[in-house]
MDTraj code that builds the backbone (N, CA, C; nanometers):
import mdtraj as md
import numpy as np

residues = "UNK UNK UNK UNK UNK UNK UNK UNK UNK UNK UNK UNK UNK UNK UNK UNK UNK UNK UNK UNK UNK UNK UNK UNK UNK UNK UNK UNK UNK UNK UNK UNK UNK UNK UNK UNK UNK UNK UNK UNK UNK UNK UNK UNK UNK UNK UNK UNK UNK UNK UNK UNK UNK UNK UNK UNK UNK UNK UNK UNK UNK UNK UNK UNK UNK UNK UNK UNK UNK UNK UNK UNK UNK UNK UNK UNK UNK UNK UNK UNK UNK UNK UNK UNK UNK UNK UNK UNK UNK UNK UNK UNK UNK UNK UNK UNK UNK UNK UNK UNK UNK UNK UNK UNK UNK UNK UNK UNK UNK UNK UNK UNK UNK UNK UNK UNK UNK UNK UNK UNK UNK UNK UNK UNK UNK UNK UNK UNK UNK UNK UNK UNK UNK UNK UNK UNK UNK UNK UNK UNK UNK UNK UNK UNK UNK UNK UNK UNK UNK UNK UNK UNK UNK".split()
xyz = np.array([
    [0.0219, -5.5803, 3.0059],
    [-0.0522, -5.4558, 3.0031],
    [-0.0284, -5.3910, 2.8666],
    [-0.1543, -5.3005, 2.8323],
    [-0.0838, -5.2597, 2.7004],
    [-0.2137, -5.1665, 2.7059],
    [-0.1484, -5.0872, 2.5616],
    [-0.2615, -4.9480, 2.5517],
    [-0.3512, -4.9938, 2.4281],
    [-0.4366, -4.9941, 2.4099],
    [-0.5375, -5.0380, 2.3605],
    [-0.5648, -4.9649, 2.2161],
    [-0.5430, -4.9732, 2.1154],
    [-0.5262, -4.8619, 1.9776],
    [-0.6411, -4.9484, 1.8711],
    [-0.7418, -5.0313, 1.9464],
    [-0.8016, -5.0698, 1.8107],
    [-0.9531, -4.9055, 1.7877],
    [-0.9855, -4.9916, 1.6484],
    [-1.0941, -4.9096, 1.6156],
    [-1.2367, -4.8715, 1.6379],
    [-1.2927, -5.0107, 1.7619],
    [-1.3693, -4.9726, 1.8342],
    [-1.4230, -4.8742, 1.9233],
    [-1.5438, -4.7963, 1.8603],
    [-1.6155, -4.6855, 1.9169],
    [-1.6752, -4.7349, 2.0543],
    [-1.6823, -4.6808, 2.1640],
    [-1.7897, -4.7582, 2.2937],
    [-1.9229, -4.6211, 2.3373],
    [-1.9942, -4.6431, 2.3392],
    [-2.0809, -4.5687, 2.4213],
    [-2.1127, -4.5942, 2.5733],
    [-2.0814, -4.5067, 2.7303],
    [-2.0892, -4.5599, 2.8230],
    [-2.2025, -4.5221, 2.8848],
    [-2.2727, -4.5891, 2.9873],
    [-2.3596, -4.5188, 3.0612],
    [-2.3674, -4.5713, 3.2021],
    [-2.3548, -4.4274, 3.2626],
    [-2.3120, -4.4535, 3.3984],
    [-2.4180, -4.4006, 3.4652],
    [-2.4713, -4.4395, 3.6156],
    [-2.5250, -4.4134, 3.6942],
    [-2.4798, -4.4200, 3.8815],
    [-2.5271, -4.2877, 3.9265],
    [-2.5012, -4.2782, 4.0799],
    [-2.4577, -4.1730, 4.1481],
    [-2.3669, -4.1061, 4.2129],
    [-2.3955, -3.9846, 4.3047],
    [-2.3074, -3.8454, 4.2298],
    [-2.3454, -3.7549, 4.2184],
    [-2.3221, -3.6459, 4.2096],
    [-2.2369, -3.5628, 4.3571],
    [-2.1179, -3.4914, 4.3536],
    [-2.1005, -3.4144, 4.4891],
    [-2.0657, -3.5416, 4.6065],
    [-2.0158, -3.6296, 4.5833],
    [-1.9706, -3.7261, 4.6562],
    [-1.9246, -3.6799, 4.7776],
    [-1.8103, -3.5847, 4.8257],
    [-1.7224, -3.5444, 4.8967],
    [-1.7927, -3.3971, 4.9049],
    [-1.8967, -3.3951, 4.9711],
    [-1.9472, -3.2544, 4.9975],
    [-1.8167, -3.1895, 5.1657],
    [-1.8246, -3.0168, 5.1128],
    [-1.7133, -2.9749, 5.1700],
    [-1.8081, -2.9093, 5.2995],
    [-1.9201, -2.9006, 5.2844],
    [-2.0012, -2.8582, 5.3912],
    [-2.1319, -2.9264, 5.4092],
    [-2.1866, -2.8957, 5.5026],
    [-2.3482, -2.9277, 5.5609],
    [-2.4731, -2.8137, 5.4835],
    [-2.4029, -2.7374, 5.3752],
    [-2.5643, -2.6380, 5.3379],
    [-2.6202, -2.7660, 5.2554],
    [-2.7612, -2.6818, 5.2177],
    [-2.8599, -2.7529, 5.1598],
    [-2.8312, -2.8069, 5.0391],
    [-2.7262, -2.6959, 4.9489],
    [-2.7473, -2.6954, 4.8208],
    [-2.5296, -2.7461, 4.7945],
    [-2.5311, -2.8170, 4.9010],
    [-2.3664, -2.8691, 4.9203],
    [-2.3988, -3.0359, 4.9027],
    [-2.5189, -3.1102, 4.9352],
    [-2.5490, -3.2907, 4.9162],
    [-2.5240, -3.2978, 4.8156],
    [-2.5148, -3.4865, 4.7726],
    [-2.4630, -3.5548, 4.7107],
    [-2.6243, -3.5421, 4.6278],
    [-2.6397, -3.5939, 4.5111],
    [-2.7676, -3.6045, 4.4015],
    [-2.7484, -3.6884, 4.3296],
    [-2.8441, -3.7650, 4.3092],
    [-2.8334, -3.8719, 4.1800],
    [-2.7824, -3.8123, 4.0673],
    [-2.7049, -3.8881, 4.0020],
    [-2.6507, -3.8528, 3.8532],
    [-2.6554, -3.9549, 3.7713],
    [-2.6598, -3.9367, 3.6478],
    [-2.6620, -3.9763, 3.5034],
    [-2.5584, -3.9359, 3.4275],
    [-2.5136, -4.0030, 3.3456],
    [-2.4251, -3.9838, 3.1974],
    [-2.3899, -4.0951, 3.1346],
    [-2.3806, -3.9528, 2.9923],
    [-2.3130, -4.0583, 2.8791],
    [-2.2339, -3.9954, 2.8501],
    [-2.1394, -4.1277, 2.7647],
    [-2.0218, -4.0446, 2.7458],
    [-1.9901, -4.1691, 2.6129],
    [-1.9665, -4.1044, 2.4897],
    [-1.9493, -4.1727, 2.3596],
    [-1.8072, -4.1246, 2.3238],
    [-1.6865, -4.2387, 2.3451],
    [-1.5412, -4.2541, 2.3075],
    [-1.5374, -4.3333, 2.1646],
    [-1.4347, -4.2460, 2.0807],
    [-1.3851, -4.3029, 1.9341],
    [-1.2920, -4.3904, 1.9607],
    [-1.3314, -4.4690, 1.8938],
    [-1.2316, -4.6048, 1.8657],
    [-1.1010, -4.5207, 1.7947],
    [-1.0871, -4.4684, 1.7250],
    [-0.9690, -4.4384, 1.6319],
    [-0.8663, -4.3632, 1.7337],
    [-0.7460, -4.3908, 1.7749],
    [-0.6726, -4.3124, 1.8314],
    [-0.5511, -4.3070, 1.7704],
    [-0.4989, -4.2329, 1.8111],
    [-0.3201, -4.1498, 1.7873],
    [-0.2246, -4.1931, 1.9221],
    [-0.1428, -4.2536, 1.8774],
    [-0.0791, -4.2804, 1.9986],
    [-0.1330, -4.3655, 2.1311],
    [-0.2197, -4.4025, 2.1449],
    [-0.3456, -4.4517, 2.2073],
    [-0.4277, -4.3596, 2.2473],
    [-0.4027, -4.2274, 2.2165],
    [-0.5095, -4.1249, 2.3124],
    [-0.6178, -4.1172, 2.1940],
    [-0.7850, -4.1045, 2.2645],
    [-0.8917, -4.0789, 2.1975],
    [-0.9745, -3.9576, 2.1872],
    [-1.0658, -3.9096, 2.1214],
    [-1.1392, -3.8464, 2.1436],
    [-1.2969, -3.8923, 2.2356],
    [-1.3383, -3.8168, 2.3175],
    [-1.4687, -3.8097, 2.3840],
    [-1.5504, -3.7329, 2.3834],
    [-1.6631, -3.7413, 2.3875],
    [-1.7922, -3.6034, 2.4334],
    [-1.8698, -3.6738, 2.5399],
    [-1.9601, -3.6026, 2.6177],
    [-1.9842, -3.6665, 2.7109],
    [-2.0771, -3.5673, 2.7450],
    [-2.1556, -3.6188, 2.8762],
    [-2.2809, -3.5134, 2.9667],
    [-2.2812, -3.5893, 3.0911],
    [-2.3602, -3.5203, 3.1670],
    [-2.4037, -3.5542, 3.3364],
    [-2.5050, -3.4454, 3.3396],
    [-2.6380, -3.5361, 3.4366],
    [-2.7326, -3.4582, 3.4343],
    [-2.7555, -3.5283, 3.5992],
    [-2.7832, -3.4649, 3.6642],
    [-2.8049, -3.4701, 3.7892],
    [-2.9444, -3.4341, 3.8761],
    [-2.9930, -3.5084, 3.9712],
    [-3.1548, -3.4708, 4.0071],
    [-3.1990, -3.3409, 4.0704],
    [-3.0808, -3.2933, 4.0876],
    [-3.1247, -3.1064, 4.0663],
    [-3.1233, -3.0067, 3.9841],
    [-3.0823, -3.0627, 3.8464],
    [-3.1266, -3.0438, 3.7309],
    [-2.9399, -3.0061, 3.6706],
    [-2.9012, -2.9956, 3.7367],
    [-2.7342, -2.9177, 3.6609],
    [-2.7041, -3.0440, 3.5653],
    [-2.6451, -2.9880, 3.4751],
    [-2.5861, -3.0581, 3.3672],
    [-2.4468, -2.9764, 3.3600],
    [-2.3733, -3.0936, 3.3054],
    [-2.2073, -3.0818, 3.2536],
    [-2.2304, -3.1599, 3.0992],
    [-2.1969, -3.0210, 2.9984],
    [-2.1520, -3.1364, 2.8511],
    [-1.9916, -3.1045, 2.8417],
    [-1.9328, -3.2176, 2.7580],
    [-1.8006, -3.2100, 2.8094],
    [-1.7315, -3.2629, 2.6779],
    [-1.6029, -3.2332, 2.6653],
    [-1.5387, -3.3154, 2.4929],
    [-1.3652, -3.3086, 2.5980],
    [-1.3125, -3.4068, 2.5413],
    [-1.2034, -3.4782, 2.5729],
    [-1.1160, -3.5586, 2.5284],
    [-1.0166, -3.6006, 2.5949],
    [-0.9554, -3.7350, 2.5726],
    [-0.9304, -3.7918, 2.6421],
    [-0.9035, -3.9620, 2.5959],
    [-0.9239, -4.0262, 2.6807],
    [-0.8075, -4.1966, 2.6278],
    [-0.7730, -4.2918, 2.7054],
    [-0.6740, -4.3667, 2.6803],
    [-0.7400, -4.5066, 2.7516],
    [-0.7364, -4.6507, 2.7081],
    [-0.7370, -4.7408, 2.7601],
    [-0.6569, -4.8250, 2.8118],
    [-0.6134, -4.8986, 2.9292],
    [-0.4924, -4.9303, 2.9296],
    [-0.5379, -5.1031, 2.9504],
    [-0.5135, -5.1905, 2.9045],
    [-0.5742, -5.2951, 2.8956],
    [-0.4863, -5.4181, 3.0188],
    [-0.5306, -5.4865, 3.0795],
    [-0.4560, -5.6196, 3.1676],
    [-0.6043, -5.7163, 3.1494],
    [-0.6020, -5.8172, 3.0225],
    [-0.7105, -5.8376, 3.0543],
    [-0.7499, -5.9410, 3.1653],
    [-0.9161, -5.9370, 3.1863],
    [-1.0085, -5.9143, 3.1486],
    [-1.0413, -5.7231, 3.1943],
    [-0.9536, -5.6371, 3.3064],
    [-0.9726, -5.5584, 3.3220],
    [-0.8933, -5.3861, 3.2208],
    [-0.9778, -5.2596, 3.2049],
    [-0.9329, -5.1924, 3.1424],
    [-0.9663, -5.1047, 3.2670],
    [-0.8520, -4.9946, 3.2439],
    [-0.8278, -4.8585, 3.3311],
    [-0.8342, -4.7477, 3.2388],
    [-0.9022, -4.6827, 3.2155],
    [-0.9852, -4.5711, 3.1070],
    [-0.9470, -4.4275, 3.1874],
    [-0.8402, -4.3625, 3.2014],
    [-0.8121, -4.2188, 3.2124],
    [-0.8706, -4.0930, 3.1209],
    [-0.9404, -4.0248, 3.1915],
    [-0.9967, -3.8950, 3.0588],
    [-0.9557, -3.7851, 3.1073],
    [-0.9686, -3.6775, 3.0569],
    [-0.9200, -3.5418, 3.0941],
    [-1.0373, -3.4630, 2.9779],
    [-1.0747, -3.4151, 3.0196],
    [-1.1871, -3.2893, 2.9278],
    [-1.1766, -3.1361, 2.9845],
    [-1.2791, -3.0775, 2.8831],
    [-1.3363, -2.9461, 2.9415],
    [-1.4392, -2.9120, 2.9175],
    [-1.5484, -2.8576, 2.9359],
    [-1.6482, -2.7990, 2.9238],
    [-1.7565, -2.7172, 3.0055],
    [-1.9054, -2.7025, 2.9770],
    [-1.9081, -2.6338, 3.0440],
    [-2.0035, -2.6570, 3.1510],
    [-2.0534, -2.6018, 3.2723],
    [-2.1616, -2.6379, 3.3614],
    [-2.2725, -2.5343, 3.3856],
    [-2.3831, -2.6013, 3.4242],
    [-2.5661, -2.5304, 3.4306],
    [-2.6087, -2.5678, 3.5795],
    [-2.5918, -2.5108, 3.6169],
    [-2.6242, -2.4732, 3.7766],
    [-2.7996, -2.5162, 3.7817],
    [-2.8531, -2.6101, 3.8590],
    [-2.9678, -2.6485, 3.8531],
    [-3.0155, -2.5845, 3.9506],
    [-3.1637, -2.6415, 3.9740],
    [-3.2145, -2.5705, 4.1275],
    [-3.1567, -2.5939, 4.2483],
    [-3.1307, -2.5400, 4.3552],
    [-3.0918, -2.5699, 4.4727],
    [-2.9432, -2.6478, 4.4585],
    [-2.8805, -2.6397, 4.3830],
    [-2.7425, -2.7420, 4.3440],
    [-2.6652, -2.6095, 4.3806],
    [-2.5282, -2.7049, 4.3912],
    [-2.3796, -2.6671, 4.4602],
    [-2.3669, -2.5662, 4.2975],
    [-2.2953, -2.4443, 4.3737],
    [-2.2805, -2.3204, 4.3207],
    [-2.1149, -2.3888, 4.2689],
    [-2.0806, -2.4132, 4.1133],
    [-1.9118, -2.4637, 4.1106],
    [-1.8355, -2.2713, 4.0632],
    [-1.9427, -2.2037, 4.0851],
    [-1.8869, -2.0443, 4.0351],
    [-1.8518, -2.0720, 3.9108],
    [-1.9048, -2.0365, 3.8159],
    [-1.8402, -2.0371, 3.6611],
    [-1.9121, -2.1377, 3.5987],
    [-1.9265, -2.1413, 3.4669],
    [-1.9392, -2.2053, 3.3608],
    [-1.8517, -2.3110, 3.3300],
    [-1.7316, -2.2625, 3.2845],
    [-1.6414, -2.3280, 3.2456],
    [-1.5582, -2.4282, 3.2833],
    [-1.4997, -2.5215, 3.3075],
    [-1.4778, -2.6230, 3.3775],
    [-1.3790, -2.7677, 3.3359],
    [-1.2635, -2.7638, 3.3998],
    [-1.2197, -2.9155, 3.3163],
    [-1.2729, -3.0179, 3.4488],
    [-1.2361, -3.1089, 3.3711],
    [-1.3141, -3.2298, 3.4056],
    [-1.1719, -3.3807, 3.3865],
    [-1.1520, -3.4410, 3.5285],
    [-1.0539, -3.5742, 3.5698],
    [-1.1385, -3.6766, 3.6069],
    [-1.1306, -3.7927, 3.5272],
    [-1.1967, -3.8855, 3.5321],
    [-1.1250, -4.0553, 3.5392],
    [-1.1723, -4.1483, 3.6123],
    [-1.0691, -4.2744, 3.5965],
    [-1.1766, -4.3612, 3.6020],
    [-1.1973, -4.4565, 3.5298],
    [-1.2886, -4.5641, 3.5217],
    [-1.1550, -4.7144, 3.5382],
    [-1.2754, -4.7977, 3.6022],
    [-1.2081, -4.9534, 3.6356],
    [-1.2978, -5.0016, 3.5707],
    [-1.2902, -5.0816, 3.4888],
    [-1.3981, -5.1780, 3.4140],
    [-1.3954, -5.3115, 3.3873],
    [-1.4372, -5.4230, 3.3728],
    [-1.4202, -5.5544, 3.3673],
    [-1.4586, -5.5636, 3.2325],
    [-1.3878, -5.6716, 3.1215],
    [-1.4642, -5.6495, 2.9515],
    [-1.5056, -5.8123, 2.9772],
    [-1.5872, -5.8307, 2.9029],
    [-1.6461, -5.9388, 2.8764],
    [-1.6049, -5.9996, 2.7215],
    [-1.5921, -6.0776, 2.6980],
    [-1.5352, -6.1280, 2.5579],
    [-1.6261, -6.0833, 2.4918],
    [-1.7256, -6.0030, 2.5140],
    [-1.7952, -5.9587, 2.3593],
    [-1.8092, -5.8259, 2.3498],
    [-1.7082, -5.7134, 2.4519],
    [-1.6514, -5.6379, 2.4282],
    [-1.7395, -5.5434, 2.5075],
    [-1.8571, -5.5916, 2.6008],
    [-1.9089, -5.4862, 2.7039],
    [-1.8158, -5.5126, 2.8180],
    [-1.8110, -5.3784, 2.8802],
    [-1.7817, -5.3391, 2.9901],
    [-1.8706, -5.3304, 3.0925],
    [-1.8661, -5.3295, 3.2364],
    [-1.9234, -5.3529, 3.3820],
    [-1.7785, -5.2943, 3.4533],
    [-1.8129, -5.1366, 3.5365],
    [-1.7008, -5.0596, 3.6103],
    [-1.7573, -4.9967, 3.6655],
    [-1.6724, -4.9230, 3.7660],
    [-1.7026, -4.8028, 3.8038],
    [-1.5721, -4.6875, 3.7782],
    [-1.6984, -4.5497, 3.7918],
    [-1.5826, -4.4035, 3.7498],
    [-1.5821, -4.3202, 3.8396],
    [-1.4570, -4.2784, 3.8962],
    [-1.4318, -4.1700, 4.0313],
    [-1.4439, -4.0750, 3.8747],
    [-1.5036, -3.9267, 3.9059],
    [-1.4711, -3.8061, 3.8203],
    [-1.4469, -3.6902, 3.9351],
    [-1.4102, -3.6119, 3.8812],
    [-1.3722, -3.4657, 3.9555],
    [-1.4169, -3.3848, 3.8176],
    [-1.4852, -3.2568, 3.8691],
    [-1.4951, -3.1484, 3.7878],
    [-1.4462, -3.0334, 3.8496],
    [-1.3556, -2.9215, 3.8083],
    [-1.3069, -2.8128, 3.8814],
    [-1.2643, -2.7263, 3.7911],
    [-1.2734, -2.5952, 3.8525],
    [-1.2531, -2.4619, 3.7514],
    [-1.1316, -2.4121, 3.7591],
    [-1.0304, -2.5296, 3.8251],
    [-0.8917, -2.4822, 3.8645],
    [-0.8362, -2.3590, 3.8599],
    [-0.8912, -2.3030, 3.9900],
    [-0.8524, -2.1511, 3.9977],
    [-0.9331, -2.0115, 3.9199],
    [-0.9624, -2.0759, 3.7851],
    [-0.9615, -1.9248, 3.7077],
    [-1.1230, -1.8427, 3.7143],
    [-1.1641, -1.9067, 3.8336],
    [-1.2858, -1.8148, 3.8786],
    [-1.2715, -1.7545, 4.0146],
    [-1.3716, -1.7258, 4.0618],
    [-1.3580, -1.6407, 4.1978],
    [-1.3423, -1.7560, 4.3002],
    [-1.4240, -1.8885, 4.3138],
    [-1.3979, -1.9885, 4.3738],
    [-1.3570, -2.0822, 4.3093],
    [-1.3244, -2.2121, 4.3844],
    [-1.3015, -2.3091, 4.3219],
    [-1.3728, -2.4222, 4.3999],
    [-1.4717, -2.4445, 4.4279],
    [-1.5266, -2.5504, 4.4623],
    [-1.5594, -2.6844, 4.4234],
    [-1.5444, -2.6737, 4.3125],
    [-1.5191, -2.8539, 4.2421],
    [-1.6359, -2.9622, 4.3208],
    [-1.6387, -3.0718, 4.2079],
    [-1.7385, -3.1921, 4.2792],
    [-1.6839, -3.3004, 4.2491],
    [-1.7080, -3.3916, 4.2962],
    [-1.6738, -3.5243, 4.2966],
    [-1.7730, -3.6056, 4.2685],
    [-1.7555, -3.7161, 4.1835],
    [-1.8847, -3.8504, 4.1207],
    [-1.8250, -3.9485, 4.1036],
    [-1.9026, -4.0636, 4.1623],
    [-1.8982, -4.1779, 4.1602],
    [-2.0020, -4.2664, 4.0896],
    [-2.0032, -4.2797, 4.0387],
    [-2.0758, -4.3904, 3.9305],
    [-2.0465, -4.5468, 3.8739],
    [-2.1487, -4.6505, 3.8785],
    [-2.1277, -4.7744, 3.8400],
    [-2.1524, -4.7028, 3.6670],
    [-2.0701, -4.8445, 3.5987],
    [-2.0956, -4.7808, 3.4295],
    [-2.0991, -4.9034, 3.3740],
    [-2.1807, -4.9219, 3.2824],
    [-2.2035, -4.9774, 3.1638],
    [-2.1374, -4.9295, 3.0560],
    [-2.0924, -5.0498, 2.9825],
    [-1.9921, -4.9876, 2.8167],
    [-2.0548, -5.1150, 2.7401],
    [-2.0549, -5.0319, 2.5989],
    [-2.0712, -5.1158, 2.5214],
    [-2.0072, -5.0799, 2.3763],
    [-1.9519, -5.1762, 2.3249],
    [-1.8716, -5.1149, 2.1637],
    [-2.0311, -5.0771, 2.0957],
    [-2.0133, -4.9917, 2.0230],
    [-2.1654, -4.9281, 1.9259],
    [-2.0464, -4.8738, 1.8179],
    [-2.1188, -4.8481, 1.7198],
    [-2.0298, -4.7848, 1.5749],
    [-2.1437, -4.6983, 1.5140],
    [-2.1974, -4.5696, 1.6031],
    [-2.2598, -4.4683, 1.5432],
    [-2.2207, -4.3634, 1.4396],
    [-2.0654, -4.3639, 1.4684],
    [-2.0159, -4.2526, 1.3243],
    [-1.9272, -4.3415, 1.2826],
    [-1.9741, -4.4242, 1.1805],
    [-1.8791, -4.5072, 1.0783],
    [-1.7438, -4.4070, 1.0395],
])
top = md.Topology()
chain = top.add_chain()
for i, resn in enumerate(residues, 1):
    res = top.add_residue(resn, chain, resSeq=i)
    for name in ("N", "CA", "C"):
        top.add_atom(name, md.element.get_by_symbol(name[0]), res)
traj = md.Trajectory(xyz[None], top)
């Protein structure tokens, strides 16, 4: 096992449910298709990286998000831990998370292929841990695609 420190940039793209673990039966409490990307720097410190990222979901809410993030390598499989923050847009009829602001726990399982794409899936959590009036948080599950890309030389 080992932590992964090369200079490869990846761009990911994931697809599948939004609100996984709904805490009630209202309308605006279901699970929703989701989308994201999320573009990790190859260059790290210690093995930890930088990230930015989004989720856009079929009731329109979006999360953009900046982070870090670590690979931990056994190959052919990598375990990708992130931690972010940013902020959230309440779509139509979507789960109320109270607040804007928001960190964001994420764990991806991924399989690499010798030419350096990835095939995984990512449990995420988003939550306002406490510092709003509620804390209702969501849960996502997503299959993901990775691929090394080198957009900011």
């Amino acid at each position: 096992m080992k932590l992964n420190g090369e200079d490869t940039d990846y761009l990911t793209l994931g697809g599948g449910a939004f609100n996984v673990v709904n805490d009630d039966n209202e309308a605006n409490d279901q699970p929703s298709a989701e989308i994201r990307f999320e573009y990790r720097w190859g260059k790290k410190l210690v093995g930890i990286g930088p990230t930015i990222g989004m989720l856009v979901n079929a009731r329109g809410s979006l999360y953009g998000y900046g982070g870090f993030y670590s690979d931990i390598q056994r190959d052919p499989w990598v375990v990708t831990p992130i931690l972010g923050l940013g902020g959230y847009g309440k779509g139509n009829n979507d789960k109320d998370l109270s607040g804007v602001f928001h960190f964001m726990a994420a764990i991806d399982l991924s399989y690499q292929m010798d030419t350096g794409t990835r095939f995984g899936i990512k449990f995420a959590h988003i939550s306002n841990a406490g510092i709003h009036d509620r804390n209702p948080g969501s849960e996502s599950l997503l299959l993901t695609f990775t691929f090394p890309i080198d957009f900011f030389p």
